[in-house]
N, CA, C and O atoms as CSV, one atom per row, in Angstrom:
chain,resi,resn,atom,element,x,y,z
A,1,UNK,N,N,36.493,-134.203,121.560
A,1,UNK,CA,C,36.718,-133.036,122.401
A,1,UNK,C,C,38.047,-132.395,122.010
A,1,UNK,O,O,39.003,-133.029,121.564
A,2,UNK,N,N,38.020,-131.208,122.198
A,2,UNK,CA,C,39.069,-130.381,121.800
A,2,UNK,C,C,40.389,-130.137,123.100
A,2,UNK,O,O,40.181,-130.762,124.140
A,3,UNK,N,N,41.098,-129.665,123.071
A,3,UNK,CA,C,42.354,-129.443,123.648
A,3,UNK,C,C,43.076,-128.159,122.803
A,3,UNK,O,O,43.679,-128.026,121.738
A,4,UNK,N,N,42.571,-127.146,124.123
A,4,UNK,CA,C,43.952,-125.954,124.019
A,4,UNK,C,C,44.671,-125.772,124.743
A,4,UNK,O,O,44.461,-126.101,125.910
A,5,UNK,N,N,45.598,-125.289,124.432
A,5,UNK,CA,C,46.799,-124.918,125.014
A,5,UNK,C,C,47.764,-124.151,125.121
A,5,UNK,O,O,48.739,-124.635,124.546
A,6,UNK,N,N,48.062,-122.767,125.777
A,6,UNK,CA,C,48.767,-121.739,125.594
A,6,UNK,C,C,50.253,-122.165,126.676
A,6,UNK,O,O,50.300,-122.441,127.875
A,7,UNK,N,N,51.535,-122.044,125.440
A,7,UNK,CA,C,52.346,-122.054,127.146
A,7,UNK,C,C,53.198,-120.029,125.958
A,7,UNK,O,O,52.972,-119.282,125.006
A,8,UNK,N,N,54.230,-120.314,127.222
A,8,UNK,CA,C,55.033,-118.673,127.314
A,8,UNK,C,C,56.299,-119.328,127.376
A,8,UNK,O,O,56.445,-120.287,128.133
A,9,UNK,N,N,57.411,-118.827,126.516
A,9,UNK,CA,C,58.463,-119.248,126.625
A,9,UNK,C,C,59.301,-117.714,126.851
A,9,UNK,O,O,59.736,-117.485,125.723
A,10,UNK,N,N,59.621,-116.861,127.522
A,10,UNK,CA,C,60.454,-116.144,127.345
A,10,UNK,C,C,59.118,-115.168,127.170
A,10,UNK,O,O,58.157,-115.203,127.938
A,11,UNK,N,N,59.263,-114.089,125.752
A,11,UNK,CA,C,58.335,-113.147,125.085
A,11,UNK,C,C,57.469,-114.191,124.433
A,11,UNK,O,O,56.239,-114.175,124.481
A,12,UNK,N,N,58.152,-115.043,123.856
A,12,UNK,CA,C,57.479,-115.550,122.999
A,12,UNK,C,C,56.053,-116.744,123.179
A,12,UNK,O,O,56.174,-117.824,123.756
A,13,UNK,N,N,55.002,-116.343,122.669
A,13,UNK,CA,C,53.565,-117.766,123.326
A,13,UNK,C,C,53.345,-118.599,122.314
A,13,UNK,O,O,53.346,-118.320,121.115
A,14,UNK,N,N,53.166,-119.579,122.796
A,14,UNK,CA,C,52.111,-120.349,121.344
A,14,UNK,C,C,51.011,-121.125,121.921
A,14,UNK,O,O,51.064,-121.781,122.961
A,15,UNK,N,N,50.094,-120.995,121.204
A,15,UNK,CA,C,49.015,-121.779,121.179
A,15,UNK,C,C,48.369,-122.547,119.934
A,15,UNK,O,O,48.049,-122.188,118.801
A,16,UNK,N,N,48.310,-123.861,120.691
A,16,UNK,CA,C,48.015,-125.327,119.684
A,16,UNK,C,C,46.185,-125.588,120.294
A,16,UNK,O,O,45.725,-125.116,121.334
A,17,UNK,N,N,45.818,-126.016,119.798
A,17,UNK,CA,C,44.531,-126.673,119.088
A,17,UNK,C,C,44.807,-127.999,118.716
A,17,UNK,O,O,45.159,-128.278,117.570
A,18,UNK,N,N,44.604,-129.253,120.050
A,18,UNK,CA,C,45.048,-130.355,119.366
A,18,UNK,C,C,46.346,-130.803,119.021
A,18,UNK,O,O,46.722,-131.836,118.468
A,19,UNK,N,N,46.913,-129.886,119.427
A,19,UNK,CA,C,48.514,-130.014,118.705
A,19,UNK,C,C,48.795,-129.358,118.150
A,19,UNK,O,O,49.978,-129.043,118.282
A,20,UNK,N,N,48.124,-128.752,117.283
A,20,UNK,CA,C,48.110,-127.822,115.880
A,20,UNK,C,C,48.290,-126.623,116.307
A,20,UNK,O,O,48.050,-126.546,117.512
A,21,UNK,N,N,48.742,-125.252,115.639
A,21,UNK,CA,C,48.727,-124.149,115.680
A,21,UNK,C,C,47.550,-123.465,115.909
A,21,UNK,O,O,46.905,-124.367,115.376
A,22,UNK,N,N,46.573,-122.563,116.272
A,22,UNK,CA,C,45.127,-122.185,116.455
A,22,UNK,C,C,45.285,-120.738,115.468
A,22,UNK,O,O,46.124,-119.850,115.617
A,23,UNK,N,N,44.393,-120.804,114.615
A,23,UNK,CA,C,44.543,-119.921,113.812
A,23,UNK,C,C,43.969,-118.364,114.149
A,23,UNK,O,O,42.746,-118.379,114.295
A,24,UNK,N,N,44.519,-117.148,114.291
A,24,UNK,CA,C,44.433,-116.095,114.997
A,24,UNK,C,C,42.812,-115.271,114.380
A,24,UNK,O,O,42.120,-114.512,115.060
A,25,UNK,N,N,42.566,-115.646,113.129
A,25,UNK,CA,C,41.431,-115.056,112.726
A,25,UNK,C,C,41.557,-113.866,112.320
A,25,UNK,O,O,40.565,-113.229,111.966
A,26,UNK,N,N,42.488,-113.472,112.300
A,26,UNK,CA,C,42.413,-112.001,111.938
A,26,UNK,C,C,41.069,-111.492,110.521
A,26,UNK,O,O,40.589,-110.418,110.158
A,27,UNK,N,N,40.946,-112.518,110.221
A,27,UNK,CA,C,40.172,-112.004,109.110
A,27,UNK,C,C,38.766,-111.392,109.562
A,27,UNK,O,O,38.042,-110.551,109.029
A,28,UNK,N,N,38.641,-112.194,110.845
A,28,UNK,CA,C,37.339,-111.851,111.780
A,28,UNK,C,C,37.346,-110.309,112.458
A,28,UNK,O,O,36.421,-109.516,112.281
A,29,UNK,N,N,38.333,-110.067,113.121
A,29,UNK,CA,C,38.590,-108.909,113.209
A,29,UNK,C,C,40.397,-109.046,113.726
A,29,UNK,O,O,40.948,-110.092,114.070
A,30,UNK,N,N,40.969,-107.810,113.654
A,30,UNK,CA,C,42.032,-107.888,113.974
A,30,UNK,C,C,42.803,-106.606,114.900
A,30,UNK,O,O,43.417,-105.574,114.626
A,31,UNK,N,N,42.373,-107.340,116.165
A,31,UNK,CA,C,42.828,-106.654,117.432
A,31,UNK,C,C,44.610,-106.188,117.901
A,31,UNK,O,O,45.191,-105.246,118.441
A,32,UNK,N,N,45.018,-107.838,117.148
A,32,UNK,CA,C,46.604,-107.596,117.486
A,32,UNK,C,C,47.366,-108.037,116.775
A,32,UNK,O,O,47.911,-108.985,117.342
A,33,UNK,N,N,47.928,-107.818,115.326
A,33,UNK,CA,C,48.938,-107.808,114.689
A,33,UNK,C,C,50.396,-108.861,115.275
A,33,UNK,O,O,50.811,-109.922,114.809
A,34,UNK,N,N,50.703,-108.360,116.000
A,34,UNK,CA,C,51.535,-109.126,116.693
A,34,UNK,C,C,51.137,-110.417,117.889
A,34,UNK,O,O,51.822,-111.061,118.683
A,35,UNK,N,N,50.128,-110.403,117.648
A,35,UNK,CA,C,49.487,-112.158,118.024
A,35,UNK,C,C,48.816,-112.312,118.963
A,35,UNK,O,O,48.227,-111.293,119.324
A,36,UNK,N,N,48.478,-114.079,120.113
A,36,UNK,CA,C,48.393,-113.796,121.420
A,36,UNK,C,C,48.968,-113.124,123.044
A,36,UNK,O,O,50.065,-112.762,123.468
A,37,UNK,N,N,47.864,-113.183,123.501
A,37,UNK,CA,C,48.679,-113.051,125.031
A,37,UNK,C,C,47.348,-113.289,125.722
A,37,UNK,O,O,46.393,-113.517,124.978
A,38,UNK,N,N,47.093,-113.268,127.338
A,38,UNK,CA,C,46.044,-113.739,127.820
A,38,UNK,C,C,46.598,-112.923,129.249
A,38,UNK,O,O,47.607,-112.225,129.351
A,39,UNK,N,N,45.788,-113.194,130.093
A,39,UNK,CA,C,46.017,-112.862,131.747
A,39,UNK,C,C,45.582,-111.129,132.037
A,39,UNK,O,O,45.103,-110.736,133.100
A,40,UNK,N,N,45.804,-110.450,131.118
A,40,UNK,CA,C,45.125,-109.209,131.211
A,40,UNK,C,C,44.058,-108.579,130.466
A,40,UNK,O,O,43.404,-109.446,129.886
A,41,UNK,N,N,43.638,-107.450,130.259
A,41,UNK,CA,C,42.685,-106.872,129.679
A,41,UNK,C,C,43.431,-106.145,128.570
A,41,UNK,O,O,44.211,-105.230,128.833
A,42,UNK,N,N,43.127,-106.660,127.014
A,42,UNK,CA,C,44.217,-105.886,126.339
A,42,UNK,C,C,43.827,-106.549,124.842
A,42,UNK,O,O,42.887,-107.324,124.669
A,43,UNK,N,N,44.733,-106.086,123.813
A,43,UNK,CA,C,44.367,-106.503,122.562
A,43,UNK,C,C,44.689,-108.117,122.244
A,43,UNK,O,O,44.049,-108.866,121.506
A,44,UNK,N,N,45.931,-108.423,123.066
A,44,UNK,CA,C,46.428,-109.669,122.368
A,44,UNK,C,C,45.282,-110.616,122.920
A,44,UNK,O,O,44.547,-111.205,122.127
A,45,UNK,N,N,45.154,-110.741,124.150
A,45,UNK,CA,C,43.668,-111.645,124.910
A,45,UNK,C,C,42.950,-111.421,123.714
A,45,UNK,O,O,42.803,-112.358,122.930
A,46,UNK,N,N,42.475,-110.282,123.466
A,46,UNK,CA,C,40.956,-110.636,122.364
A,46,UNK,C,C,41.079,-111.218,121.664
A,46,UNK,O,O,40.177,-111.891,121.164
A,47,UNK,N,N,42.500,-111.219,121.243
A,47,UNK,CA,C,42.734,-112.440,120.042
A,47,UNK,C,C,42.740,-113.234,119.850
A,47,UNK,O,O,42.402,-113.872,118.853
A,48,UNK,N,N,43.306,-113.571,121.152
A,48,UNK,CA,C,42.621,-114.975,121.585
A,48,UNK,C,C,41.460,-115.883,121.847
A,48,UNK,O,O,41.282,-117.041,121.472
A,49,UNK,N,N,40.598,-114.975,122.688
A,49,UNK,CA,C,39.706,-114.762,122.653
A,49,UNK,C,C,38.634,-115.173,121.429
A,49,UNK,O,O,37.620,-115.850,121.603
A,50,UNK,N,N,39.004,-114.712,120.383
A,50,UNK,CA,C,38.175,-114.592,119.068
A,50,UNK,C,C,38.265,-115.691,118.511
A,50,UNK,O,O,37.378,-116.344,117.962
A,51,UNK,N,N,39.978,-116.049,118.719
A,51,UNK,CA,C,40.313,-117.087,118.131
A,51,UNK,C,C,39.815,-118.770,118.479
A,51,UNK,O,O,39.743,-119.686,117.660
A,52,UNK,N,N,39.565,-118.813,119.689
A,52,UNK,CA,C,39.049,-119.658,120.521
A,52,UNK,C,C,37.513,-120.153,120.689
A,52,UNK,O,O,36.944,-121.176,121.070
A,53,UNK,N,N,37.133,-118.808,120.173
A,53,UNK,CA,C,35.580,-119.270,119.926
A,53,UNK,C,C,35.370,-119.417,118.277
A,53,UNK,O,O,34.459,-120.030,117.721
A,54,UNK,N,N,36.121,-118.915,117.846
A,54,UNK,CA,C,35.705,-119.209,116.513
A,54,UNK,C,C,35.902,-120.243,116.252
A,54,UNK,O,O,34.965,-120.769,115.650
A,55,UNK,N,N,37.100,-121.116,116.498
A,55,UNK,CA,C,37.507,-122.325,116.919
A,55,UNK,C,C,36.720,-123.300,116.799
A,55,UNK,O,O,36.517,-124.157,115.939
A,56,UNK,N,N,36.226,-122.996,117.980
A,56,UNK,CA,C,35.708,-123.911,118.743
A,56,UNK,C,C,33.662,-123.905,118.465
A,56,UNK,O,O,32.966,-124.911,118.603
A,57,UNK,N,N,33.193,-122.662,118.114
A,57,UNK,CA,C,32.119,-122.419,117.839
A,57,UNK,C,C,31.641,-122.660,116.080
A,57,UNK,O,O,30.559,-122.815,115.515
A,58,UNK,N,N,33.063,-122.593,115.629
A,58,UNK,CA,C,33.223,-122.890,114.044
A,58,UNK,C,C,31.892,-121.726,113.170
A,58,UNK,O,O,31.230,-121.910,112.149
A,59,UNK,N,N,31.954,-120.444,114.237
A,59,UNK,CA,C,31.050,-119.239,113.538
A,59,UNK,C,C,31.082,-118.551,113.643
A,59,UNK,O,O,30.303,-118.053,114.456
A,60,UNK,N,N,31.916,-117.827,113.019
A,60,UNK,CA,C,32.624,-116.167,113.020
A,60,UNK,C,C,31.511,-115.773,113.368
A,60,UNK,O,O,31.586,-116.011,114.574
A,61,UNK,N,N,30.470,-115.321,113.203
A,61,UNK,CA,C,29.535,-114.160,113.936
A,61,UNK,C,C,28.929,-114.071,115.238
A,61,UNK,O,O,28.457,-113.171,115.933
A,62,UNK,N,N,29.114,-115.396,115.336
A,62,UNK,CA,C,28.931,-115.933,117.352
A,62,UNK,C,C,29.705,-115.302,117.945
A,62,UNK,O,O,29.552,-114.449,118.819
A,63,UNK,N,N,31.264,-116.035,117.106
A,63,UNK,CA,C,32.705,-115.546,117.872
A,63,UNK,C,C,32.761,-114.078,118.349
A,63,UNK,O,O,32.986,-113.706,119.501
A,64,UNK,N,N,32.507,-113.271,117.216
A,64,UNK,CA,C,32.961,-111.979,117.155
A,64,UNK,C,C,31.959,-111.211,118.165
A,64,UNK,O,O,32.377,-110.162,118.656
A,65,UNK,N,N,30.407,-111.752,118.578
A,65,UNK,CA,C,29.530,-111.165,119.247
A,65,UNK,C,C,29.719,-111.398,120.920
A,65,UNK,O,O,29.289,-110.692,121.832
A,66,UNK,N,N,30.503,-112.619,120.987
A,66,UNK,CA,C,30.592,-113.297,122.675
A,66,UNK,C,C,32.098,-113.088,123.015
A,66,UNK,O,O,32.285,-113.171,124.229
A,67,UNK,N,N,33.411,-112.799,122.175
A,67,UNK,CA,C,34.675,-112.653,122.233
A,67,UNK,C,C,35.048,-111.831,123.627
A,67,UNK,O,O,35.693,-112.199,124.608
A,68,UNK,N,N,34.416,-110.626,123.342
A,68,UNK,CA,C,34.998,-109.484,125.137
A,68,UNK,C,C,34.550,-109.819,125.988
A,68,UNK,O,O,35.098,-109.554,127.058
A,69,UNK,N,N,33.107,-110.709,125.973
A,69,UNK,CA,C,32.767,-111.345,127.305
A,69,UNK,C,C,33.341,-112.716,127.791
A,69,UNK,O,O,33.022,-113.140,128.902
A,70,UNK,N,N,34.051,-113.304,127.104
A,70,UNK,CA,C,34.898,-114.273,127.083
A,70,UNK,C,C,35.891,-113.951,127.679
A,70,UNK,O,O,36.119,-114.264,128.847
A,71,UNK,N,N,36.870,-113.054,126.718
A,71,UNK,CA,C,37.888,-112.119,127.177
A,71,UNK,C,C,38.142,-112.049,128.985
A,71,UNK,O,O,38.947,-112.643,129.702
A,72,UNK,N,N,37.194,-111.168,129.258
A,72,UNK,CA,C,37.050,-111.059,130.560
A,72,UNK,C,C,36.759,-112.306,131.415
A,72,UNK,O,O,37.615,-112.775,132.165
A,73,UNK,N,N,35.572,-112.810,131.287
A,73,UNK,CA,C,35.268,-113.599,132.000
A,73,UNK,C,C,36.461,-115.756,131.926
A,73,UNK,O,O,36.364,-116.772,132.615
A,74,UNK,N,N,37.227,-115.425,130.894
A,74,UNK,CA,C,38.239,-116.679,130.976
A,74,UNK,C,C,39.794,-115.896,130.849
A,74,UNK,O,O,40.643,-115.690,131.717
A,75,UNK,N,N,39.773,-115.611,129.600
A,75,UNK,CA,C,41.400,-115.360,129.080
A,75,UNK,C,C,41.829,-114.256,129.781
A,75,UNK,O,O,43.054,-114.185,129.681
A,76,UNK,N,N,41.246,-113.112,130.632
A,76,UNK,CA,C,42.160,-112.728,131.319
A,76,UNK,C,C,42.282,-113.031,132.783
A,76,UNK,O,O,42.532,-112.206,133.662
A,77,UNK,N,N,42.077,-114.311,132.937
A,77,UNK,CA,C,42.394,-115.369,133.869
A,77,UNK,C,C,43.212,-116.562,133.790
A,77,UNK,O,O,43.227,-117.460,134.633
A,78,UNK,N,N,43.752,-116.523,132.943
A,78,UNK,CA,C,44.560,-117.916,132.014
A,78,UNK,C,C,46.322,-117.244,133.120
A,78,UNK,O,O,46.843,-116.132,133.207
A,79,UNK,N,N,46.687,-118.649,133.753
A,79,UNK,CA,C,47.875,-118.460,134.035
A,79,UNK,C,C,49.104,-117.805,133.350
A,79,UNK,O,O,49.238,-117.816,132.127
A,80,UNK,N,N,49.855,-117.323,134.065
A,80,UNK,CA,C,50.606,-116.795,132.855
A,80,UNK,C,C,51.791,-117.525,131.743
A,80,UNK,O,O,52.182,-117.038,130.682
A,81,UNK,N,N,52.169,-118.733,132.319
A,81,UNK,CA,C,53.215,-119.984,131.604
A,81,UNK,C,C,53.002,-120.717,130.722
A,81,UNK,O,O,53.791,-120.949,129.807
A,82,UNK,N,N,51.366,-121.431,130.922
A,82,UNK,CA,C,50.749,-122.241,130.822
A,82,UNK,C,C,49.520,-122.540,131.076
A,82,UNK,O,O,49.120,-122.752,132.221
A,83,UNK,N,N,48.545,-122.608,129.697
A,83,UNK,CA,C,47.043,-123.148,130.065
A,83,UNK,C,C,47.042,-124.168,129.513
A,83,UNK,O,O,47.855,-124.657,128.729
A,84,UNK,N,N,45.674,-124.700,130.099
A,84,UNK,CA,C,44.968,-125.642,128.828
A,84,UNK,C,C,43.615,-125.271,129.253
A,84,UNK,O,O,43.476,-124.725,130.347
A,85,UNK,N,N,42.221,-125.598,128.220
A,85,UNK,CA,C,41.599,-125.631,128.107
A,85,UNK,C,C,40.484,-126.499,127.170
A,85,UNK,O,O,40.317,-126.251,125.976
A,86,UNK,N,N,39.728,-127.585,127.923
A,86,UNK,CA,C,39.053,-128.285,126.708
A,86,UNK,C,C,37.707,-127.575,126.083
A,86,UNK,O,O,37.390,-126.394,126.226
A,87,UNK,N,N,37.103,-128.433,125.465
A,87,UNK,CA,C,36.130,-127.853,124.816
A,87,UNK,C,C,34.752,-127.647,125.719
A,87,UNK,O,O,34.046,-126.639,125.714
A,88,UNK,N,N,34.585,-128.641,126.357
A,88,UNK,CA,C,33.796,-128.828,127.264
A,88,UNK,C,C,33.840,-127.231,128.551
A,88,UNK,O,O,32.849,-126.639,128.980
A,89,UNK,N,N,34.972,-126.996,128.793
A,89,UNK,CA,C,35.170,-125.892,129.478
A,89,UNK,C,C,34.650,-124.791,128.962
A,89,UNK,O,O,34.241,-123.817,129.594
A,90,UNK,N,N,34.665,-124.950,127.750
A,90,UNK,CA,C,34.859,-123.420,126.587
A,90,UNK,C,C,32.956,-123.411,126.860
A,90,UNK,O,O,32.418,-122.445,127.402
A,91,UNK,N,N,32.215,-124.547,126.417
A,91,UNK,CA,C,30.963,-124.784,126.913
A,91,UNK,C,C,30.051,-123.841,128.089
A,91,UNK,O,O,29.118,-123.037,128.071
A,92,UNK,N,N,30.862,-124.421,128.993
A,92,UNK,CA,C,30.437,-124.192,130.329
A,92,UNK,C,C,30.357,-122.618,130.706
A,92,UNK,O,O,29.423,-122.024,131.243
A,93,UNK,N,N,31.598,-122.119,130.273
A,93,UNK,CA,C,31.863,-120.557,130.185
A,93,UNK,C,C,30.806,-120.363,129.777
A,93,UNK,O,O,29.951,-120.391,130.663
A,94,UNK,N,N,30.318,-120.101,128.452
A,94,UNK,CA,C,29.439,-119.626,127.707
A,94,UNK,C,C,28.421,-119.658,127.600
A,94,UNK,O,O,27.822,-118.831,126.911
A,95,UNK,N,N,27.807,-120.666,128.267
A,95,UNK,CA,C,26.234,-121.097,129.143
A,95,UNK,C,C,26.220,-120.019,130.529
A,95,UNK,O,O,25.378,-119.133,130.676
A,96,UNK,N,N,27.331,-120.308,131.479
A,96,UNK,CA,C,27.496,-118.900,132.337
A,96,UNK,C,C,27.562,-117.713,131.966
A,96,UNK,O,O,26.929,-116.750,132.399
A,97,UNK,N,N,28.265,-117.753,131.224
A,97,UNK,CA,C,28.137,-115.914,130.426
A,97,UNK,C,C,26.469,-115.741,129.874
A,97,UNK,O,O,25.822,-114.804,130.341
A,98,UNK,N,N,25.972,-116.455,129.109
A,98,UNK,CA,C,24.854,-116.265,127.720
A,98,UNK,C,C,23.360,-115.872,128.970
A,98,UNK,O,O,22.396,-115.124,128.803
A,99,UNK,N,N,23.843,-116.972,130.484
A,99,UNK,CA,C,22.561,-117.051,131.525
A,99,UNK,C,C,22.589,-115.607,132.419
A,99,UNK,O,O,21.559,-115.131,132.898
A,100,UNK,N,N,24.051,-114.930,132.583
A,100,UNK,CA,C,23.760,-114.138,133.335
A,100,UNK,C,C,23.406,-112.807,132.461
A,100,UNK,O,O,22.517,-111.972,132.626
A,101,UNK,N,N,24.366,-112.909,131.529
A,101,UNK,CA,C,23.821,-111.252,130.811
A,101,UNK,C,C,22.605,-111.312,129.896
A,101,UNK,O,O,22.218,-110.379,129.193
A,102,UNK,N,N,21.985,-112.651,129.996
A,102,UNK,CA,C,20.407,-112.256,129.913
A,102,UNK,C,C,19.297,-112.115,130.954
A,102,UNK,O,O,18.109,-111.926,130.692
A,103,UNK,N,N,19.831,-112.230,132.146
A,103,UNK,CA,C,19.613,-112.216,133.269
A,103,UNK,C,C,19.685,-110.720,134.028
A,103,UNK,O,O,18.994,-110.260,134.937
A,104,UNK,N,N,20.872,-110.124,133.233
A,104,UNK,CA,C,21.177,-108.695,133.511
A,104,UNK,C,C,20.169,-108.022,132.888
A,104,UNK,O,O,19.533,-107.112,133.419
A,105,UNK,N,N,19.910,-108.644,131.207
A,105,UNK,CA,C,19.541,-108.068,130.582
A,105,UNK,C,C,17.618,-107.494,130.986
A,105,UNK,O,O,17.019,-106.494,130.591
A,106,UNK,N,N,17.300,-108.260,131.598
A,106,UNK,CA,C,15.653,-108.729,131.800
A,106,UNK,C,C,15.893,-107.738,133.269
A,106,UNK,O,O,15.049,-107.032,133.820
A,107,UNK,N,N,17.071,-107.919,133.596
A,107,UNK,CA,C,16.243,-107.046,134.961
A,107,UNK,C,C,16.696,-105.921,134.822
A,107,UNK,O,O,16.241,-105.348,135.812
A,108,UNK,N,N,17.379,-105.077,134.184
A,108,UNK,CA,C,17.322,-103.722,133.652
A,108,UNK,C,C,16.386,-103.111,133.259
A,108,UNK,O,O,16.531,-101.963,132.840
């Protein structure tokens, strides 16, 4: 199982993967130049965002298709000091997200 973790020191955030640095993806797409952030609706979240499922989904084209509904529905809910998040969580989200907006989707 995985382990993330965002803390805020000042301006400055980091987020580890395990310990490790979590790699921003930009290659996937690139929302924010100047890195993460989380708790609002905005570029640095997506980056996170992206980064987190790609992560964790280990498939850029998943990532990049489920990222803003993620966005919304976790990372701009992430405390502002300090998160964590395991993998198992990241799961759970995404079974809730995947059930309702096909759920939206069918009754439209």
């Amino acid at each position: 199982m995985k382990r993330y973790e965002g803390r805020r020191e000042g301006y400055a955030v980091d987020v580890t993967v395990n310990g490790c640095r979590l790699d921003p993806r930009f290659d996937l797409w690139n929302h924010s130049p100047t890195g993460f952030e989380w708790g609002y609706d905005g570029s640095g979240p997506a980056q996170l965002a992206l980064a987190l499922l790609a992560d964790h989904l280990g498939d850029g084209d998943e990532a990049i298709a489920w990222h803003q509904y993620f966005k919304r529905a976790v990372v701009e809910t992430l405390p502002p000091r300090h998160w964590a998040l395991t993998s198992q969580q990241i799961v759970r989200a995404l079974s809730v997200l995947k059930s309702t907006l096909t759920a939206e989707a069918v009754g439209s």
